[in-house]
C-alpha positions as CSV (number, residue, x, y, z in Angstrom):
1,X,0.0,0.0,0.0
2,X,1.0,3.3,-1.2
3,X,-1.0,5.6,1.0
4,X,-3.1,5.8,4.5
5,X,-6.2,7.6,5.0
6,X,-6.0,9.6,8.5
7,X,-9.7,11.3,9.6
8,X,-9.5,12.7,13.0
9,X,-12.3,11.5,14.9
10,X,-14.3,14.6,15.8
11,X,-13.9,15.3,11.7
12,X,-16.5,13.5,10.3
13,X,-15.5,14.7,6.1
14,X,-12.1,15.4,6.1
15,X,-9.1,12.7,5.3
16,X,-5.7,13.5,5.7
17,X,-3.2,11.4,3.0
18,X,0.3,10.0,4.5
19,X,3.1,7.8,2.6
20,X,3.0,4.6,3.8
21,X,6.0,2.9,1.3
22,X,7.8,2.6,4.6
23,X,6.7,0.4,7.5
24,X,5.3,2.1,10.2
25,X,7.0,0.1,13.0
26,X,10.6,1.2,11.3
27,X,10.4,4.4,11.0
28,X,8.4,6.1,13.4
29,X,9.4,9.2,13.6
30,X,8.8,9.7,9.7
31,X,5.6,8.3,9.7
32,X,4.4,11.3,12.5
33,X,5.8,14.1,11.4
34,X,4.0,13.6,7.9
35,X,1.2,15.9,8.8
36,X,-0.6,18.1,11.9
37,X,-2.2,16.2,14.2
38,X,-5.2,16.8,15.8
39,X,-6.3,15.4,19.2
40,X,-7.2,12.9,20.4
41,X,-8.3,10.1,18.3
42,X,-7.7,9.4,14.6
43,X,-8.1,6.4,12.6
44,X,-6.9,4.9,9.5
45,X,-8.2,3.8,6.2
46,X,-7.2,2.7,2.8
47,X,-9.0,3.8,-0.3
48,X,-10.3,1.4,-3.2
49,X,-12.9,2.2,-5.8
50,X,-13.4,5.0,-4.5
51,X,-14.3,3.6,-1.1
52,X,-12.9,4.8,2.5
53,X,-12.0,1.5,4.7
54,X,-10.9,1.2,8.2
55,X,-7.0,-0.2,7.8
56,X,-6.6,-3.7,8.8
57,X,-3.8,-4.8,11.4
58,X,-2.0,-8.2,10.6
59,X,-2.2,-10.4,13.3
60,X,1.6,-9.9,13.8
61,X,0.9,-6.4,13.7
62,X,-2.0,-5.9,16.0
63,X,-0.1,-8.3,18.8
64,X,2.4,-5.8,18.6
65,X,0.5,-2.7,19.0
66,X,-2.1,-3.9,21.3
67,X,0.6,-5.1,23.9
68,X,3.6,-2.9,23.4
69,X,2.2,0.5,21.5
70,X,4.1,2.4,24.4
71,X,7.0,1.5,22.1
72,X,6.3,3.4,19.5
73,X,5.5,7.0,21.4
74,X,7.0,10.1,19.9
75,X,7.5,13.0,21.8
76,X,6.1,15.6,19.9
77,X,8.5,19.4,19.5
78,X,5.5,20.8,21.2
79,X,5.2,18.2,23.9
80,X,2.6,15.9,23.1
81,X,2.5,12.3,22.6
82,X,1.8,10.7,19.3
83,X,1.7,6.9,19.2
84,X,-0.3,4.2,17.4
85,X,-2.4,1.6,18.5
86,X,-4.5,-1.1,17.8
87,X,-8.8,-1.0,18.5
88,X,-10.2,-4.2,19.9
89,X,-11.2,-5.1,16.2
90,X,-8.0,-4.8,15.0
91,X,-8.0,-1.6,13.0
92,X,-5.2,1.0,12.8
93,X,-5.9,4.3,14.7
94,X,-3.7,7.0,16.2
95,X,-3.4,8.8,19.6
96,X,-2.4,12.3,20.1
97,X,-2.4,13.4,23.4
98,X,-0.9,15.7,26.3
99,X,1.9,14.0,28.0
100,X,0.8,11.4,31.3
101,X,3.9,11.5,33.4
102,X,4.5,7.7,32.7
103,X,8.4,8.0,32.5
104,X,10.5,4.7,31.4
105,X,11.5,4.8,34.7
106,X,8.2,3.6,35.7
107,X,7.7,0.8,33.3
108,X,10.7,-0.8,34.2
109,X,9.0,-1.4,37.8
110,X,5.4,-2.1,35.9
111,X,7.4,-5.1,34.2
112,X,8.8,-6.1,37.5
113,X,5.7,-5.8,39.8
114,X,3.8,-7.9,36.7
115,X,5.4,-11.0,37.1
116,X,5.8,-10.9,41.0
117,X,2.0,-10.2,41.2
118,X,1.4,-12.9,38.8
119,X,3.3,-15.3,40.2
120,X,2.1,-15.1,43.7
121,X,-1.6,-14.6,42.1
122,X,-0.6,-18.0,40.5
123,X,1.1,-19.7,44.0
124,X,-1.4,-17.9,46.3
125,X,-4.8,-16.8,45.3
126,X,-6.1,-15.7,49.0
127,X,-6.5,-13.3,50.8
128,X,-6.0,-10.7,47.9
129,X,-6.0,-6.9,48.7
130,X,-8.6,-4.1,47.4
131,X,-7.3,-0.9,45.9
132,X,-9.5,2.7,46.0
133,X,-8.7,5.6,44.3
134,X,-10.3,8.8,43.0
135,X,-10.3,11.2,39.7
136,X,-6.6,10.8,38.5
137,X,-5.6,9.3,41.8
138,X,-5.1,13.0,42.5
139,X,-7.8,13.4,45.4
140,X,-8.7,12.0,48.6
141,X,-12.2,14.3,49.3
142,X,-14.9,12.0,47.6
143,X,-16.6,8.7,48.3
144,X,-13.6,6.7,47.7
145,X,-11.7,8.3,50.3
146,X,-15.1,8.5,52.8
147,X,-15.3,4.9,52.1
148,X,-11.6,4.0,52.8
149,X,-11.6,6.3,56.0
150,X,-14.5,4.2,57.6
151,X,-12.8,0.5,56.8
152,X,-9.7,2.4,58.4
153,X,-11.6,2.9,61.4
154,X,-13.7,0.2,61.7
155,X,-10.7,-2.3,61.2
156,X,-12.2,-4.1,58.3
157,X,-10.6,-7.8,58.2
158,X,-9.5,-7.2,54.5
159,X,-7.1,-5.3,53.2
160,X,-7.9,-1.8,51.9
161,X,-5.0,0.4,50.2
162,X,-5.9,4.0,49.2
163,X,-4.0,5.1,45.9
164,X,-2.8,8.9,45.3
165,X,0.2,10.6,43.8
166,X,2.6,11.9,46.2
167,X,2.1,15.2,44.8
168,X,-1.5,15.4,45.0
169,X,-2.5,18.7,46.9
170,X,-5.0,16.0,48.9
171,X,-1.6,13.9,49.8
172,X,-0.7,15.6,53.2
173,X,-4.3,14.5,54.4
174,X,-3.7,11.2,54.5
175,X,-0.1,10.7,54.5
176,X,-0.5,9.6,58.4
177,X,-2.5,7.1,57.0
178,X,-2.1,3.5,57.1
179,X,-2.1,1.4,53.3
180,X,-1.6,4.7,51.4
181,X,-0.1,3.9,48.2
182,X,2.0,6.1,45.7
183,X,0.8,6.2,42.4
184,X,3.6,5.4,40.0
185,X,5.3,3.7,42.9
186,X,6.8,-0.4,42.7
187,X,3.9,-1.0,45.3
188,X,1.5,0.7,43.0
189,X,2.0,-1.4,39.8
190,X,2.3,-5.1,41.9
191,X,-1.7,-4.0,43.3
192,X,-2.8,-3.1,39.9
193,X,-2.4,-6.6,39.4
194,X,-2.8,-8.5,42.5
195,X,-5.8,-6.4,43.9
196,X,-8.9,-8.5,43.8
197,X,-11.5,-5.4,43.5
198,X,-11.1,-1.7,43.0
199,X,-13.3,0.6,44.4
200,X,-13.8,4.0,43.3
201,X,-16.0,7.5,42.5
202,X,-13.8,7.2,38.9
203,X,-13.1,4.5,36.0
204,X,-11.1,2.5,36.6
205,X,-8.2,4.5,34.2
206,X,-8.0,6.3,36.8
207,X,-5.6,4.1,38.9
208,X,-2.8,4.0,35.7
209,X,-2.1,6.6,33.3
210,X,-4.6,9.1,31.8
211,X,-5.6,7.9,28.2
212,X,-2.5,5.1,28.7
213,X,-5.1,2.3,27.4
214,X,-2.7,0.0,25.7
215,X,-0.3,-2.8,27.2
216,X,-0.8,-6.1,29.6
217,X,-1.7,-3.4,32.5
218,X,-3.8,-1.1,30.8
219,X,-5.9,-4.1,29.7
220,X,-5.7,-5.4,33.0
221,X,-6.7,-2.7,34.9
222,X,-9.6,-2.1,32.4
223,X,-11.4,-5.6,32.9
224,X,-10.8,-5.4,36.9
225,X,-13.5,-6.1,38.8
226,X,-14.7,-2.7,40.3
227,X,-17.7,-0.9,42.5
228,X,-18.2,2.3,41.1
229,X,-19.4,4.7,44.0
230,X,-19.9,7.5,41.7
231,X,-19.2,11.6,42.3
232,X,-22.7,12.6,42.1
233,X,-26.3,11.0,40.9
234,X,-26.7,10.7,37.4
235,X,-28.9,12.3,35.9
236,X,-27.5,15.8,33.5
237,X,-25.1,13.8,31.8
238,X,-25.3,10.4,30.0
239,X,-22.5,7.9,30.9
240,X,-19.9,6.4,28.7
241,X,-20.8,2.8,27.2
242,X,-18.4,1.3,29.1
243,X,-20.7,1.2,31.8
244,X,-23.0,-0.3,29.8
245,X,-24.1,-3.7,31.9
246,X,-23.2,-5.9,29.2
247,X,-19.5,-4.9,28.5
248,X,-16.2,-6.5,29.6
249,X,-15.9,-2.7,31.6
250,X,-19.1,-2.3,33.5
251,X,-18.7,-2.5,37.2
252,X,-19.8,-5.4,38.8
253,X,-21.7,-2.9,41.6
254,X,-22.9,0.7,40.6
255,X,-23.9,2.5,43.6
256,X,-27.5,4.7,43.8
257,X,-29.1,7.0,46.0
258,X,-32.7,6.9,45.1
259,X,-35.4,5.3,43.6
260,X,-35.3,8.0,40.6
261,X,-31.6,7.0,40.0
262,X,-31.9,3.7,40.1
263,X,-34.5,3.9,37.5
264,X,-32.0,5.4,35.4
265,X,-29.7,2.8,36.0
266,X,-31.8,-0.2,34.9
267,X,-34.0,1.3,32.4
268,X,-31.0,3.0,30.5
269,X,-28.0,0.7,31.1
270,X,-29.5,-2.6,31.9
271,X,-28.4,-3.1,35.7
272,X,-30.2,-5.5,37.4
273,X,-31.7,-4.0,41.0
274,X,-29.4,-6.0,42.8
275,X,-26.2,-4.7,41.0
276,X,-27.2,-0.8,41.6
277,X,-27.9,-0.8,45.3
278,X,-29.8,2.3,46.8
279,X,-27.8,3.3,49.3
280,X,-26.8,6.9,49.0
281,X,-23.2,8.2,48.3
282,X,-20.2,7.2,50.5
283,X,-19.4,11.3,50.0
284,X,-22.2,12.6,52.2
285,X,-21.3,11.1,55.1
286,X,-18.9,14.1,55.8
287,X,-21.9,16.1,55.7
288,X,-23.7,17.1,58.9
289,X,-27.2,18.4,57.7
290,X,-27.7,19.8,60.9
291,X,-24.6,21.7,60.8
292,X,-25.0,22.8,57.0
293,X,-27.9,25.1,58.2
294,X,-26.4,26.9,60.7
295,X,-23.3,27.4,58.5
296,X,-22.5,31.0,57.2
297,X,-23.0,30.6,53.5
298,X,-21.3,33.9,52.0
299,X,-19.6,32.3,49.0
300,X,-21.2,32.4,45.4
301,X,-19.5,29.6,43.4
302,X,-19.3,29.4,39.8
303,X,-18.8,25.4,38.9
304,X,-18.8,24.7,34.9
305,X,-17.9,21.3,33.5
306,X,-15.6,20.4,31.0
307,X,-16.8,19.8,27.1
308,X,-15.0,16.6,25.4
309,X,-14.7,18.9,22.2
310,X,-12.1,21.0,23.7
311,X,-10.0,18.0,24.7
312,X,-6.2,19.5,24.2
313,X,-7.5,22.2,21.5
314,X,-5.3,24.6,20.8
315,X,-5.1,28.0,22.5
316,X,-6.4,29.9,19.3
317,X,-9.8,27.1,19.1
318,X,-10.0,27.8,22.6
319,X,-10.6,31.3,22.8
320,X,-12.9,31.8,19.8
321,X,-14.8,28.8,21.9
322,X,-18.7,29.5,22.8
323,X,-17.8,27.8,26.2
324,X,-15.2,30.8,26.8
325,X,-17.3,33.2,25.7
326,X,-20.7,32.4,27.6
327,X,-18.7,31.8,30.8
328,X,-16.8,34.7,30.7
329,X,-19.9,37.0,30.2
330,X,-22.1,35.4,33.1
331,X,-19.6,36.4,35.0
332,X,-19.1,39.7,34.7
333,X,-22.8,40.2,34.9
334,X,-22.6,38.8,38.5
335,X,-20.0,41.3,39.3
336,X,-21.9,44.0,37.8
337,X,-24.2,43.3,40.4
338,X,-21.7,44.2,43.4
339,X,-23.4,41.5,45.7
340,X,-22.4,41.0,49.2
341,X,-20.8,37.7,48.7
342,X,-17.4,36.8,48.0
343,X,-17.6,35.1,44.0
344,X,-15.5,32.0,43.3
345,X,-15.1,30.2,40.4
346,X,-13.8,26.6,40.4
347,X,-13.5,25.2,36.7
348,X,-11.0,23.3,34.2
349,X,-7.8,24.8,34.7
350,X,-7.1,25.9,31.5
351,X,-10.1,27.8,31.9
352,X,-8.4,29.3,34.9
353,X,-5.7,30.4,32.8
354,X,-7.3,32.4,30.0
355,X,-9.4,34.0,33.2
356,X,-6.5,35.1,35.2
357,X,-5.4,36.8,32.3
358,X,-8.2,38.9,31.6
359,X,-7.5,40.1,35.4
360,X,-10.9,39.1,36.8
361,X,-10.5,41.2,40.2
362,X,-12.4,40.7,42.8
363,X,-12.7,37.0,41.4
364,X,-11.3,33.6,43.8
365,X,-10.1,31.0,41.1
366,X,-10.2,28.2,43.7
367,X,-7.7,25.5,42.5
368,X,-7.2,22.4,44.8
369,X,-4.8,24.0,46.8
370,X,-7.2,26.0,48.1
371,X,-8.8,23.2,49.8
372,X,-11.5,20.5,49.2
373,X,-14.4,20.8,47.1
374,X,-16.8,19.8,49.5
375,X,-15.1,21.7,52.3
376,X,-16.0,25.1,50.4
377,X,-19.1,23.8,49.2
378,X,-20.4,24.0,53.7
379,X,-20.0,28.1,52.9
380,X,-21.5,28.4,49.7
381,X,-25.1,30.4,49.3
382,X,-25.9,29.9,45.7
383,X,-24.4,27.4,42.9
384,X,-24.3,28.1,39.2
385,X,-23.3,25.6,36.9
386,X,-24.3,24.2,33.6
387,X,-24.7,20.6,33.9
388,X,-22.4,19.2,36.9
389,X,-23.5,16.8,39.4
390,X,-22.4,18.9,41.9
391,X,-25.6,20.3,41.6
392,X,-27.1,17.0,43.1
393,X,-24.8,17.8,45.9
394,X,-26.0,21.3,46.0
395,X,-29.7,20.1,46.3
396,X,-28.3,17.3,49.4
397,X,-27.1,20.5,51.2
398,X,-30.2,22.9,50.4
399,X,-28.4,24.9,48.4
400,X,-30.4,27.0,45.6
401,X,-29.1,26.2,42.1
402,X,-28.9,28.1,38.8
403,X,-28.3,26.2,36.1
404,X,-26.7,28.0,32.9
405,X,-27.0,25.7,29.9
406,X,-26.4,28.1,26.8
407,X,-24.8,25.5,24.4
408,X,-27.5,22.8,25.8
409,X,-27.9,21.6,22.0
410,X,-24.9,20.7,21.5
411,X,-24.2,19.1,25.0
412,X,-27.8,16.8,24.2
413,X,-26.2,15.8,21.0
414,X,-22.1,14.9,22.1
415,X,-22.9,13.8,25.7
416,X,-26.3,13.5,26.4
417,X,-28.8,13.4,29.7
418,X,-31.7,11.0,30.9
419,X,-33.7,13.9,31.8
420,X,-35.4,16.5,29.9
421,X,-33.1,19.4,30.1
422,X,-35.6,21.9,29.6
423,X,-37.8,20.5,32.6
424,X,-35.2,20.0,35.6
425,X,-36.3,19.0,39.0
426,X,-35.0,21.7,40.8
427,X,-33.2,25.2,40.6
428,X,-34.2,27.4,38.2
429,X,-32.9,27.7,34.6
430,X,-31.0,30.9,32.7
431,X,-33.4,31.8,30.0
432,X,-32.5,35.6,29.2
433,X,-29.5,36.9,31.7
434,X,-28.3,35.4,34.3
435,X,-28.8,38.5,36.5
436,X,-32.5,37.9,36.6
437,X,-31.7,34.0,38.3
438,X,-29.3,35.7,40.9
439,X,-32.2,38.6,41.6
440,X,-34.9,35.7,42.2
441,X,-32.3,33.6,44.4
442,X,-31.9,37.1,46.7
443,X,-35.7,37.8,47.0
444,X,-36.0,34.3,48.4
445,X,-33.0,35.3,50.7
446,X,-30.6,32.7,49.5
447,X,-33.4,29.6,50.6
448,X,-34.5,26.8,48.0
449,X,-37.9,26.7,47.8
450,X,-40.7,24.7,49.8
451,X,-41.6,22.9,46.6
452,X,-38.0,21.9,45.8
453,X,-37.2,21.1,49.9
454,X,-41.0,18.6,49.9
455,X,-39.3,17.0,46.9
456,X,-35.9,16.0,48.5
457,X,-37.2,13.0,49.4
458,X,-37.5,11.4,45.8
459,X,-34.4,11.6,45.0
460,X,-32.3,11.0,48.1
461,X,-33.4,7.9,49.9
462,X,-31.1,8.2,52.9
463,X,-30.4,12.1,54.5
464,X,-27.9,10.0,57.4
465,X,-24.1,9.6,57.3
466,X,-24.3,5.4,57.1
467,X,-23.7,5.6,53.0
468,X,-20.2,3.4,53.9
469,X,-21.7,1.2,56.1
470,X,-24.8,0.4,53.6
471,X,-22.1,0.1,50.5
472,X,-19.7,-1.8,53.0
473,X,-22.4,-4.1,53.2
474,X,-23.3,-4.5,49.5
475,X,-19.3,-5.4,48.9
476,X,-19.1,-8.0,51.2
477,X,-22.2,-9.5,49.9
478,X,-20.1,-9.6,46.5
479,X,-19.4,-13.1,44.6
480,X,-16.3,-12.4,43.0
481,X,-15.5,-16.0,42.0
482,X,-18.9,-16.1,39.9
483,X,-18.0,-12.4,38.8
484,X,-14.2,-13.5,37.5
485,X,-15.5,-16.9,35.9
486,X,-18.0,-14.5,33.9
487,X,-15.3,-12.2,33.0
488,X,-12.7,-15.1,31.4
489,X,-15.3,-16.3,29.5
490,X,-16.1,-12.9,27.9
491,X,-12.2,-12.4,27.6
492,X,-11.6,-15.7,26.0
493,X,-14.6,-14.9,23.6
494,X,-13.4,-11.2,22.7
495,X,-9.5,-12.9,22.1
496,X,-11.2,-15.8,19.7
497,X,-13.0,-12.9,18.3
498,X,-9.9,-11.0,17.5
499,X,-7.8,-14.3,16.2
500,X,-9.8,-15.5,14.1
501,X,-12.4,-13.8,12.5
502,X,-9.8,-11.2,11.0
């Protein structure tokens, strides 16, 4: 073959043409520096009558790339990673990301702590260990770390480990801690593979390297059995397919904390009851309702989530962006309105970037050093946010919500909800400026409403701080053996898949 066909995933039209006269796996560095690539996902095809194809891996080929793609990364003159890889149906596709940290250093103790943990997984099956983590093992302030601090107390039998990177800002809280683990760490690699269960508010990618999905590991880790406690209830944003109950990745347990959401959870991604338990998230038992009320709330926070389509855009893409430009003008309307509350924003830190440079005074940027999310959240009046679960958390706290949804067509289409955006059970919604919300929120003194406080009920079950103790429960009741027997067959299935109907 002459050519490749490269069409950047988010480019649905466009095909970029490389020289292929050269094998790939020779000359690397050649084959990536043939043209501008775009993040993050691109994929391969040939072209034949006039036809577009996805590009076929030989078997030889596919091996290669599906277990040792690392090989093959090229650091890019502006600092991202380019590499190839192979997709589970053996097609050709390319990776173009920001750099994960995951030095050589580190892989030579991943190859080490492989064998040792398969070896004594081999020799001694018992009495294996279970890992929890949060987003990017980076935080200890969600239900994974509630969770671990109440086995820590309680002196569970089994053996818990809590996972961070030493340089997380949430890494002096626990430090005292027995079992803590540091990501990237000999330790950290040998539990990957010997833990019997993960338990987290994340994926389980979360515990590796972000977007590091190729190798033994990656796979590994991936296919792990895992309890998913969740950040926040579902319900503003659809979840990936990976979730999805009849995948290779779906947690064996996902965690609920109503009726409603567990509606969602077996209507939408075929859970059994049984498999997402109602018992209220692991992360509100650091919250004392009792105390929330009495708390002086003089903090308006300013919470937006993070659109896929600006993964590692460029700066120029990024500024012309709607989500810049909408966010950017809500709040300076709030600061127009001189309010007697201090403002904070709390966003993607890029987005903290651009805004520090248009010398928002008067403005807190609060970044993780300036403490826990849920520790400011006990001072906050009023939330705004677009379509974040904190706002579940928001409504747990009686907090009055505005939500600000100006590119809510788009969102519906690239991530989707399972409720009707334009009928949300509680807050209110911007319709013309966001001024008018704020006013409304003022007249009613900074209180949700009695309609939306009557309501509270349907969609938190449990108001207590016994979340751990209910999820401990649910874990222990857990057949792993009938859970890991499941598993190798769908593994052996998917590899027969691969082999032989190529």
């Amino acid at each position: 073959m002459d050519y490749l066909y490269i069409k950047n995933r988010k480019d649905s039209k466009n095909f970029v043409r490389i020289k292929t006269n050269l094998k790939f796996n020779q000359c690397i560095h050649e084959f990536a520096s043939q043209t501008a690539w775009k993040p993050v996902y691109s994929d391969a095809y040939s072209f034949n009558n006039g036809v577009y194809t996805r590009y076929r891996l030989t078997t030889w080929q596919f091996f290669l790339l599906f277990f040792f793609s690392y090989k093959f990364q090229v650091k890019m003159s502006n600092g991202m990673i380019w590499y190839p890889f192979a997709t589970k149906r053996g097609y050709l596709s390319f990776s173009y990301r920001s750099d994960n940290g995951f030095t050589k250093k580190m892989r030579h103790k991943q190859a080490i702590a492989v064998i040792l943990a398969g070896f004594v997984n081999f020799f001694y099956p018992f009495k294996r260990p279970i890992l929890i983590f949060e987003k990017l093992s980076e935080r200890a302030q969600e239900s994974g770390f509630s969770y671990f601090k109440y086995v820590s107390e309680k002196s569970i039998q089994d053996k818990y480990f809590f996972l961070i990177k030493r340089t997380a800002h949430d890494f002096e809280k626990v430090s005292h801690m027995n079992n803590i683990v540091i990501h990237g760490s000999f330790k950290h690699f040998y539990l990957l593979i010997r833990s019997k269960l993960f338990i987290s508010s994340e994926t389980p990618g979360h515990s590796y390297f972000w977007r590091e999905n190729m190798g033994y590991t990656a796979n590994i880790v991936k296919t792990k059995p895992y309890v998913f406690l969740q950040h926040g209830v579902l319900g503003f944003k659809k979840l990936d397919n990976i979730f999805y109950n009849d995948r290779l990745t779906a947690p064996v347990c996902l965690i609920t904390s109503s009726q409603f959401e567990q509606d969602i959870v077996t209507q939408n991604l075929g859970y059994a009851a049984n498999r997402s338990p109602i018992t209220g998230l692991a992360r509100w038992d650091l919250i004392d309702l009792k105390r929330e009320r009495t708390n002086r709330r003089d903090k308006i926070l300013l919470f937006y989530t993070w659109r896929p389509w600006l993964d590692d855009v460029d700066d120029e893409t990024f500024d012309k962006s709607e989500y810049l430009s909408s966010i950017s003008e809500s709040i300076q309307l709030i600061k127009q309105m001189n309010l007697d509350k201090q403002i904070v924003v709390m966003m993607h830190p890029k987005m903290h970037i651009i805004l520090s440079k248009k010398e928002i005074s008067s403005i807190k940027l609060w970044t993780d050093s300036d403490g826990p999310l849920n520790e400011l959240m006990s001072s906050v009046a009023l939330l705004i946010t677009d379509y974040s679960s904190l706002a579940w958390e928001a409504y747990y706290r009686e907090i009055p919500v505005i939500f600000d949804m100006f590119d809510q067509q788009r969102y519906e289409k690239e991530v989707g909800s399972y409720i009707d955006l334009n009928r949300i059970p509680f807050g209110s919604k911007v319709v013309d400026k966001i001024s008018d919300n704020v006013q409304q929120i003022i007249a009613q003194d900074y209180q949700m409403t009695e309609e939306e406080l009557q309501a509270k009920g349907t969609y938190f079950a449990f108001q207590d701080q016994n979340a751990s103790q209910r999820i401990h429960d649910v874990i222990q009741n857990i057949d792993l053996r009938a859970i890991n027997r499941e598993k190798r067959r769908l593994i052996v299935r998917a590899a027969f898949r691969i082999i032989f109907k190529r």
